[in-house]
DRENSE-148422 format. One line per 3 residues: their letters; for each residue x, z negated, y of N, C-alpha, C. Coordinates in nm, 2 decimals, always signed. Example, Ala and Ser with C-alpha at 12.3 -4.5 7.8 and 13.67 -1.06 7.14 Angstrom:
REM DRENSE-148422
AS> +1.32/-0.78/-0.57/+1.23/-0.78/-0.45/+1.32/-0.78/-0.33 ~ +1.28/-0.71/-0.22/+1.37/-0.71/-0.11/+1.29/-0.79/+0.00
This chain:
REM DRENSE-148422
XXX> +0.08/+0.00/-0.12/+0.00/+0.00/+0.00/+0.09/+0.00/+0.12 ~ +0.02/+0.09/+0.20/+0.14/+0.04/+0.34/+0.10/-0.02/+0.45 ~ +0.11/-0.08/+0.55/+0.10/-0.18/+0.67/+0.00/-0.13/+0.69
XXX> -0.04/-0.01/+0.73/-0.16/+0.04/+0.77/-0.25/+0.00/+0.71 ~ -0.29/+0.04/+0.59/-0.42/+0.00/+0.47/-0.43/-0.16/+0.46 ~ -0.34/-0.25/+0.47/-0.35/-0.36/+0.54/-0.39/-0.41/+0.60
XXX> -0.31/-0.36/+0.73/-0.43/-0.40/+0.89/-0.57/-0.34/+0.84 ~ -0.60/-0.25/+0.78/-0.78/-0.21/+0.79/-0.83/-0.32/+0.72 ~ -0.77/-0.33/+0.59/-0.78/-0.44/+0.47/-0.84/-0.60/+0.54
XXX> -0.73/-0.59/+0.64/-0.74/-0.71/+0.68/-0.87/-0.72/+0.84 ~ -0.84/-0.64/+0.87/-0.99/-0.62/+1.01/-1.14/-0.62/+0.90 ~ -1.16/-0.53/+0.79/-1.28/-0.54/+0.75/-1.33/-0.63/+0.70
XXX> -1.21/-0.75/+0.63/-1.24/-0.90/+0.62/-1.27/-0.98/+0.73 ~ -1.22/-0.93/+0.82/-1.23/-1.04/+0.90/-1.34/-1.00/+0.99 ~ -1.39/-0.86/+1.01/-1.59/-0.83/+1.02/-1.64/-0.88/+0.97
XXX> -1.63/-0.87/+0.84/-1.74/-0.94/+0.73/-1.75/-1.05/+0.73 ~ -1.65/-1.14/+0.75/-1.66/-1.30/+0.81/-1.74/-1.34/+0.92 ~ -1.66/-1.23/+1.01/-1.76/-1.24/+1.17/-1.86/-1.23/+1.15
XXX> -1.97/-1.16/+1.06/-2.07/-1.12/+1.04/-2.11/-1.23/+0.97 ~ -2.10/-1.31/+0.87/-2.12/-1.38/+0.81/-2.17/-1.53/+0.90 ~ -2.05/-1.53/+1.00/-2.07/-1.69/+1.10/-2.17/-1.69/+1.20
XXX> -2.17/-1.45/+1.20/-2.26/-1.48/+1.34/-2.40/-1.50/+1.26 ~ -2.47/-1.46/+1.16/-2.54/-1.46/+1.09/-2.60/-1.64/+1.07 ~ -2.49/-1.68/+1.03/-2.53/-1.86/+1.02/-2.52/-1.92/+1.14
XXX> -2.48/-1.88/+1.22/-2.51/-1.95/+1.43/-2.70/-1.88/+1.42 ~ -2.71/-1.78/+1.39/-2.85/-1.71/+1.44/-2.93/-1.85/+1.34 ~ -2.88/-1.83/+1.21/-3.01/-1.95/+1.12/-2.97/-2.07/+1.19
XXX> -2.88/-2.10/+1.19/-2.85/-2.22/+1.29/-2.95/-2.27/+1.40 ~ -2.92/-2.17/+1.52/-3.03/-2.16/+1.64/-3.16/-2.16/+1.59 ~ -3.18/-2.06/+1.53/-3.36/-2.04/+1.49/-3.39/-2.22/+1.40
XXX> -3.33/-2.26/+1.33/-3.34/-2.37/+1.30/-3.35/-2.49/+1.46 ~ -3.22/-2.47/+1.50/-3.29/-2.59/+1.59/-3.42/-2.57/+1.70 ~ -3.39/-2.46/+1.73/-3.50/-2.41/+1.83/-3.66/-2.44/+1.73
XXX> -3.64/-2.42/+1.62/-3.82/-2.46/+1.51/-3.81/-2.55/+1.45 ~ -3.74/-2.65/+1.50/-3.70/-2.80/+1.37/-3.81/-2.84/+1.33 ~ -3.87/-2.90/+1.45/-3.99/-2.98/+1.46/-4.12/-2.88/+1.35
XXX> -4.11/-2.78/+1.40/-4.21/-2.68/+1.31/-4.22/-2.66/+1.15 ~ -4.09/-2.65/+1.13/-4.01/-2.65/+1.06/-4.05/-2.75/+0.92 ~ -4.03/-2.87/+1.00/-4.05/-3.00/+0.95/-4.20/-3.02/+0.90
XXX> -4.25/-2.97/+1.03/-4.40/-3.03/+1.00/-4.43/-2.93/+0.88 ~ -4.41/-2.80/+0.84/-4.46/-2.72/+0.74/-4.43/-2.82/+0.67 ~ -4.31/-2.82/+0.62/-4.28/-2.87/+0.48/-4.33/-3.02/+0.45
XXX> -4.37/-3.07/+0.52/-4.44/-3.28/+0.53/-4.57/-3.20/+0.48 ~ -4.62/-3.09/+0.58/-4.80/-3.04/+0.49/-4.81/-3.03/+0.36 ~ -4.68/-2.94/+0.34/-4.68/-2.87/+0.21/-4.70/-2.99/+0.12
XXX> -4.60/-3.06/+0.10/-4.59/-3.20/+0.04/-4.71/-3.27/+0.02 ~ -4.80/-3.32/+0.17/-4.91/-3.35/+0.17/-5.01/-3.33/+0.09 ~ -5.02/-3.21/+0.13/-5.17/-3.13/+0.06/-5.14/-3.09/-0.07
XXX> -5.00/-3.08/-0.13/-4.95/-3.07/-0.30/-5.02/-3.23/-0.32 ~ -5.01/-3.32/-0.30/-5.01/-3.47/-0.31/-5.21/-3.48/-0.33 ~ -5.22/-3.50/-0.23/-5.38/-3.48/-0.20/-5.45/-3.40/-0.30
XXX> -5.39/-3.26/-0.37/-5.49/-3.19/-0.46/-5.46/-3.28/-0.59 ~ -5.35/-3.27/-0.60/-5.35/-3.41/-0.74/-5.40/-3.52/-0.70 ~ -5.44/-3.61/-0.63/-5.53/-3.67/-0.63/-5.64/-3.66/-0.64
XXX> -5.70/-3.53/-0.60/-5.85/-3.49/-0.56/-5.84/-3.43/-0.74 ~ -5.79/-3.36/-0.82/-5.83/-3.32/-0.93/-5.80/-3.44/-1.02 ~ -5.75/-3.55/-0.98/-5.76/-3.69/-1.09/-5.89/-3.76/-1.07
XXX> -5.91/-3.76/-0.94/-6.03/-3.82/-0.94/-6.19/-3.78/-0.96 ~ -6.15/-3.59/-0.93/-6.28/-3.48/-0.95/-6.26/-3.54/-1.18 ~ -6.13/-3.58/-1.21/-6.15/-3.56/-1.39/-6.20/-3.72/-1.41
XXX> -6.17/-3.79/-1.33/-6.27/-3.94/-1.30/-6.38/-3.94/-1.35 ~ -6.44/-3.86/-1.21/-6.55/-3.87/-1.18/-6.65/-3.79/-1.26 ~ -6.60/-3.70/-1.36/-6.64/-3.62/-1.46/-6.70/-3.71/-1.62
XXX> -6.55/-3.84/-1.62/-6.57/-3.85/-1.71/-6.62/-3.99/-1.71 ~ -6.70/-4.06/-1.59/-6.79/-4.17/-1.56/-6.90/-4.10/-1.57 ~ -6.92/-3.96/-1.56/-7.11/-3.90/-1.55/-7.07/-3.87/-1.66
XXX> -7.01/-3.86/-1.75/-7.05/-3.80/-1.90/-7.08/-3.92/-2.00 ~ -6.99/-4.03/-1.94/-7.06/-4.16/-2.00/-7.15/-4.19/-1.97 ~ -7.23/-4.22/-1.85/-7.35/-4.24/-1.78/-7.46/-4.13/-1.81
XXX> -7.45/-4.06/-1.81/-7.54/-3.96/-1.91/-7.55/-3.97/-2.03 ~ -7.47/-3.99/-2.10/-7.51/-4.07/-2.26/-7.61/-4.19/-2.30 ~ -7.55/-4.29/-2.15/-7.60/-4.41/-2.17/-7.75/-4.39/-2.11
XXX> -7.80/-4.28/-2.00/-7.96/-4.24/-1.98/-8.02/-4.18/-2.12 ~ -7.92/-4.15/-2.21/-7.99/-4.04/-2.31/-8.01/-4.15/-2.44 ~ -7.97/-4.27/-2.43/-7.95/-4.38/-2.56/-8.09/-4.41/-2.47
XXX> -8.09/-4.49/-2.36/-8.16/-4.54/-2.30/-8.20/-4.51/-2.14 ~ -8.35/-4.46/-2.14/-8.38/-4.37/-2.03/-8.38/-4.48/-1.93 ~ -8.43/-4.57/-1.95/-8.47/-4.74/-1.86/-8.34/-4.80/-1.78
XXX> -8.19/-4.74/-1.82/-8.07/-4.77/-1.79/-8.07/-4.75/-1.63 ~ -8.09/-4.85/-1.54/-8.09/-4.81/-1.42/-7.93/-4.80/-1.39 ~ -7.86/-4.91/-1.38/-7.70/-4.93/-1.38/-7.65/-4.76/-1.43
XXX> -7.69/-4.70/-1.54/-7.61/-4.58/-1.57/-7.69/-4.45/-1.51 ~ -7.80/-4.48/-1.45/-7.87/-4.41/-1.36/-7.81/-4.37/-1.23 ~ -7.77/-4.50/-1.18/-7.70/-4.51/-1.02/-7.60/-4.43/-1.04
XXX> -7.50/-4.51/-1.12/-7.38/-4.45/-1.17/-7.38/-4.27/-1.15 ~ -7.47/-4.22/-1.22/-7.47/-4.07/-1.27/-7.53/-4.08/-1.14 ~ -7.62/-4.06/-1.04/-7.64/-4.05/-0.91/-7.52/-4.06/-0.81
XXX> -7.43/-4.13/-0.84/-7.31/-4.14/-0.75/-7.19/-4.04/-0.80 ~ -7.18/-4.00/-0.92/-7.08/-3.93/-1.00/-7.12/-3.79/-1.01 ~ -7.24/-3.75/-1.03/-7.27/-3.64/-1.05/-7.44/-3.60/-1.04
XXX> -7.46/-3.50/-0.92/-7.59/-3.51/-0.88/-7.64/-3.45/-1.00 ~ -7.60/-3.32/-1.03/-7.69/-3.21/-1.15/-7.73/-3.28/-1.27 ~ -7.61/-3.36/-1.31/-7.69/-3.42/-1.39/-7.73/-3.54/-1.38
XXX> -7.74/-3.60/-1.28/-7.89/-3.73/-1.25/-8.00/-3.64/-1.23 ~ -7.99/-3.53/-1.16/-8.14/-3.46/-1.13/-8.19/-3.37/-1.30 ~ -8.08/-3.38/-1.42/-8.13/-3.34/-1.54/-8.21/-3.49/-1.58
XXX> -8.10/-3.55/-1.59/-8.20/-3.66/-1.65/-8.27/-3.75/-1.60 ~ -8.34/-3.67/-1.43/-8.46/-3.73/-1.41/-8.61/-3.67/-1.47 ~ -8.55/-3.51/-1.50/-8.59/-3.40/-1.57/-8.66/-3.48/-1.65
XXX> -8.52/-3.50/-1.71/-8.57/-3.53/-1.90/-8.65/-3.63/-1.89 ~ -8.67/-3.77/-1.80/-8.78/-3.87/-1.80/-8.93/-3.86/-1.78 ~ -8.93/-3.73/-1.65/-9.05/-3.70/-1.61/-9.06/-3.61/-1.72
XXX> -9.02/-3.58/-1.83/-9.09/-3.42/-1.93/-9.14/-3.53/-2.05 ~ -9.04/-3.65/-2.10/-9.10/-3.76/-2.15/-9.24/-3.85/-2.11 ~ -9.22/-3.82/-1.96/-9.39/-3.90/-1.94/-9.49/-3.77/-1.94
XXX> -9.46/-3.60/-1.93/-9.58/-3.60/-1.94/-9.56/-3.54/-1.81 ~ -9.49/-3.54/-1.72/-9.48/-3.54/-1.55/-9.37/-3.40/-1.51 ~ -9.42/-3.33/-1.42/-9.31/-3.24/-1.36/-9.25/-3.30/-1.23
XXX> -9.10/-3.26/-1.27/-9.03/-3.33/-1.18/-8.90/-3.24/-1.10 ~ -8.90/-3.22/-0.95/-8.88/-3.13/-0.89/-8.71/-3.17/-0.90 ~ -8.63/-3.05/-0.90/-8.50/-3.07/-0.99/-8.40/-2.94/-0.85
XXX> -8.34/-2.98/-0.84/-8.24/-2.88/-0.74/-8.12/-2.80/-0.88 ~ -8.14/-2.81/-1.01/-8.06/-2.75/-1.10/-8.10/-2.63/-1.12 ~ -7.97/-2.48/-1.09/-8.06/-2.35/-1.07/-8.12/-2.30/-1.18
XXX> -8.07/-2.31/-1.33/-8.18/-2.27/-1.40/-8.30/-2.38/-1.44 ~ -8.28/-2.49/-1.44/-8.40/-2.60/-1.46/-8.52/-2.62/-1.36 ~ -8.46/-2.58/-1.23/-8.55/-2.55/-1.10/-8.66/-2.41/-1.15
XXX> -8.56/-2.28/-1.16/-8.72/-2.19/-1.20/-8.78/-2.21/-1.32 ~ -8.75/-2.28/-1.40/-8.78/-2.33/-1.49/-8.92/-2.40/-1.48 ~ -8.87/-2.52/-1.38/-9.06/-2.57/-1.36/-9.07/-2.52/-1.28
XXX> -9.07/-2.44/-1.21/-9.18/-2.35/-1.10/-9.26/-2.29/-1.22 ~ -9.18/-2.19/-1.31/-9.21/-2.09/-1.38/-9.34/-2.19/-1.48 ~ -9.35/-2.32/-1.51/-9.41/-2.38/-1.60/-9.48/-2.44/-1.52
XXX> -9.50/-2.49/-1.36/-9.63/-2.49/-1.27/-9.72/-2.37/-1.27 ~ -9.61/-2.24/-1.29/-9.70/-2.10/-1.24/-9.79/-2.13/-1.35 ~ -9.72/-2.15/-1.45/-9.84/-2.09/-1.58/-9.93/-2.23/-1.58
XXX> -9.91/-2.32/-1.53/-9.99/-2.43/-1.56/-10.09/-2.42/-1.46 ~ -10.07/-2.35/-1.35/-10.17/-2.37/-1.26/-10.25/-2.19/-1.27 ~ -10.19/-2.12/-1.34/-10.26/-1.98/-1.32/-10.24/-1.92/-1.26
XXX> -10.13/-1.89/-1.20/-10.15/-1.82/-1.03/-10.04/-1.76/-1.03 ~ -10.11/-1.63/-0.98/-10.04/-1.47/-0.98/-9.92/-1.50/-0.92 ~ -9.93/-1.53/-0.80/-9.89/-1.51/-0.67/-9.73/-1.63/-0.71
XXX> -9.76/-1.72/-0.80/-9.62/-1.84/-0.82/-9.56/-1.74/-0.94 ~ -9.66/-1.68/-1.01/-9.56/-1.64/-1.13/-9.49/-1.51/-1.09 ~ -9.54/-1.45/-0.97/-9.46/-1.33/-0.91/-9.38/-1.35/-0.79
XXX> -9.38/-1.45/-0.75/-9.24/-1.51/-0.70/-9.12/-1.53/-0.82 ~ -9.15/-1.62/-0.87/-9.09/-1.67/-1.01/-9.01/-1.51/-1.05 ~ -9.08/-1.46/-1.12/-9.04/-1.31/-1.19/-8.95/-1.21/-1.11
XXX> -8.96/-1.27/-0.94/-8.87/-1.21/-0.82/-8.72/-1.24/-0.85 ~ -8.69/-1.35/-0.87/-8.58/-1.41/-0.91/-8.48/-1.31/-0.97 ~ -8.42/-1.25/-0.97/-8.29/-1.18/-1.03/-8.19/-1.26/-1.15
XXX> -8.18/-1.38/-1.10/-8.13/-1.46/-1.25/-8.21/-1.53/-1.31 ~ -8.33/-1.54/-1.30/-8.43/-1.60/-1.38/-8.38/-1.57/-1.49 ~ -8.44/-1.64/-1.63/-8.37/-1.65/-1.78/-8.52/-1.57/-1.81
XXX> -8.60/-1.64/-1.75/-8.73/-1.58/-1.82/-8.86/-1.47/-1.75 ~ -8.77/-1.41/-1.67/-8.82/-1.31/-1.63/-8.89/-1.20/-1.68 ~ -8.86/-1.16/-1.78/-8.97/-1.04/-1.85/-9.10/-1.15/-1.88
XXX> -9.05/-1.27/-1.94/-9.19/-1.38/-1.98/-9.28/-1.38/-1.85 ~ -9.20/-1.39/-1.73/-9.28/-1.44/-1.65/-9.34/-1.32/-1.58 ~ -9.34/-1.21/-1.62/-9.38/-1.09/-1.55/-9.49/-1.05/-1.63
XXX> -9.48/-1.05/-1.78/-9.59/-1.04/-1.87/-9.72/-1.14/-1.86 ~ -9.68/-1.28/-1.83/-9.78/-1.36/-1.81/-9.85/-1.37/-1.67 ~ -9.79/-1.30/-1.59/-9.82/-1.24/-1.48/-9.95/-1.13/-1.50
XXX> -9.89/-1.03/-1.59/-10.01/-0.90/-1.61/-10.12/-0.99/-1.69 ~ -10.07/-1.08/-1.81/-10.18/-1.15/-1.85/-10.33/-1.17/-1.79 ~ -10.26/-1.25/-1.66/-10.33/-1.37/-1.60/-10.46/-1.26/-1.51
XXX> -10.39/-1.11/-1.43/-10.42/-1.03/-1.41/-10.51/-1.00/-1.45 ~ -10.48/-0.94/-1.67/-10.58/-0.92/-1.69/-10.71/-0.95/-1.74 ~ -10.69/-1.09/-1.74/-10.80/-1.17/-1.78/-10.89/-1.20/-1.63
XXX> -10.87/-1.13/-1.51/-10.95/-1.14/-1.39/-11.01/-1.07/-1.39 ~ -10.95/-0.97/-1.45/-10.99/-0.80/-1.47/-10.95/-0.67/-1.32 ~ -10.85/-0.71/-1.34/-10.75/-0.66/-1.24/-10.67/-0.60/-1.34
XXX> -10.72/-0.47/-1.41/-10.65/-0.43/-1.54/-10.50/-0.31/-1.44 ~ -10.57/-0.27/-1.37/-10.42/-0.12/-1.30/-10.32/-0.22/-1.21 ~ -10.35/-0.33/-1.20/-10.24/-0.41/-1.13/-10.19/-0.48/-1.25
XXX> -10.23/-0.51/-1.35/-10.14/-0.60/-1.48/-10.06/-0.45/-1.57 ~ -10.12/-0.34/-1.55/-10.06/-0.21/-1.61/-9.92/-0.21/-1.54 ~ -9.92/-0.20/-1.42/-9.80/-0.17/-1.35/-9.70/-0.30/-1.33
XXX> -9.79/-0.38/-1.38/-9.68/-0.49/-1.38/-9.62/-0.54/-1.51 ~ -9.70/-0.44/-1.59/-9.59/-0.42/-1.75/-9.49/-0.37/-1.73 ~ -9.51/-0.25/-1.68/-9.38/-0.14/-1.62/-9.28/-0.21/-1.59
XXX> -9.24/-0.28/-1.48/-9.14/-0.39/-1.48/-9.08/-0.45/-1.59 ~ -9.16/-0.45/-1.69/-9.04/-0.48/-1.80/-8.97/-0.38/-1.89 ~ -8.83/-0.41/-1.94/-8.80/-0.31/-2.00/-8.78/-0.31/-2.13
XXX> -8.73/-0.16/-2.18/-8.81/-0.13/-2.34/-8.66/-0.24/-2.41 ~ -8.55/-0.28/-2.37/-8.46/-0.36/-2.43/-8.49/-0.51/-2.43 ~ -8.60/-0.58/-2.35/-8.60/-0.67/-2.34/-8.71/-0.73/-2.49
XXX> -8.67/-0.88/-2.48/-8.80/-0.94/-2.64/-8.92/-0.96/-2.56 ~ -8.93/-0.92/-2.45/-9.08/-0.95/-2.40/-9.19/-0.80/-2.40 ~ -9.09/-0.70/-2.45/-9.12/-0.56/-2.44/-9.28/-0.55/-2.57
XXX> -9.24/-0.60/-2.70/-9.31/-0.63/-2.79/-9.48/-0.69/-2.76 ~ -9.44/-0.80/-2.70/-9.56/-0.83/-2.65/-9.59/-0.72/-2.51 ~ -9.56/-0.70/-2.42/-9.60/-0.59/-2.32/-9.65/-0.46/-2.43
XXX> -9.65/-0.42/-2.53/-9.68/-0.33/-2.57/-9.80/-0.33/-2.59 ~ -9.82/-0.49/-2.69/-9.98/-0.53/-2.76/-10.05/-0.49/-2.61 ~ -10.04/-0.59/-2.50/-10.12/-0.57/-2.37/-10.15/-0.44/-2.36
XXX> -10.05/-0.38/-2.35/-10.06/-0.25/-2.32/-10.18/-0.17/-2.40 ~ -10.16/-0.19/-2.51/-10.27/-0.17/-2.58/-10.41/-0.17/-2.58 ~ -10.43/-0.32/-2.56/-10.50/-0.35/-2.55/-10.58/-0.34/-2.42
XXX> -10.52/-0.30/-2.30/-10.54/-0.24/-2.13/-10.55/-0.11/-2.12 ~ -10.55/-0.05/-2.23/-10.60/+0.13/-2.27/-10.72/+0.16/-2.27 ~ -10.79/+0.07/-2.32/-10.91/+0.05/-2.39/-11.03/+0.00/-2.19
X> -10.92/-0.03/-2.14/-11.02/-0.08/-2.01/-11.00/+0.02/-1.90
């Protein structure tokens, strides 16, 4: 090598150094100039890591005082202590197993649970007869028993003798559904009128 390739040898190290220090003065600066910011991220981060493990120890808590407390309403409905309990731990199911007490007496009992909610609407509609509740009901898009409650809808229709409005409200159901079977008999049987 000769003096020349050297000196380059030696200038491009000593760029790449320069480059290197000026590089950690800039993280340097940007650091002190956002310490404070800086800081506060990482204390949140920490935080709110801390906070969600606590919030999912106590959401697995609180899971598994209503699953006992629901047992203890299901041994014994009279259990007021495991009543509160499940009231305080878990609304859905206090409002099931207020369900389950009022269907033991005999009683409908108004429930904010989304399929146990159309549920007794759908078992008011038919208990009171009326078009107008069981075609709301049958409106529902996740209703479980929506072809039931659209047929007992044309039913109810055709026993008024309102036969071309219970026709068209077979139509609504379809040929894949198990309510299709019975819409047929009607159907049938609405030929004839």
């Amino acid at each position: 090598m000769s003096l020349k390739e050297n000196v380059d040898q030696v200038k491009k190290e000593l760029d790449s150094e320069e480059k290197f220090l000026e590089g950690f003065v800039k993280v340097e600066r940007f650091y002190k100039k956002y310490k404070t910011i800086i800081l506060g991220l990482i204390v949140l981060v920490i935080v709110a890591s801390i906070a969600l493990v606590v919030k999912k120890n106590m959401d697995e808590k609180n899971k598994y005082e209503a699953n006992i407390a629901f047992d203890k309403v299901l041994e014994d409905p009279n259990d007021k202590e495991a009543l509160a309990k499940l009231k305080e731990t878990n609304k859905n199911l206090y409002d099931i197993a207020l369900f389950m007490q009022a269907k033991e007496k005999g009683e409908v009992s108004k429930v904010n649970v989304p399929f146990l909610k159309e549920l007794v609407d759908y078992q008011e509609a038919l208990k009171n007869k009326s078009v107008s509740e069981l075609n709301s009901v049958s409106m529902e898009n996740d209703f479980l028993l929506k072809e039931f409650a659209i047929f007992n809808k044309a039913l109810l229709l055709a026993n008024e003798g309102k036969y071309k409005e219970a026709k068209s409200a077979l139509t609504l159901i379809p040929e894949t559904s198990k309510a299709n079977d019975l819409a047929n008999l009607l159907n049938h049987y609405l030929a004839t009128k």
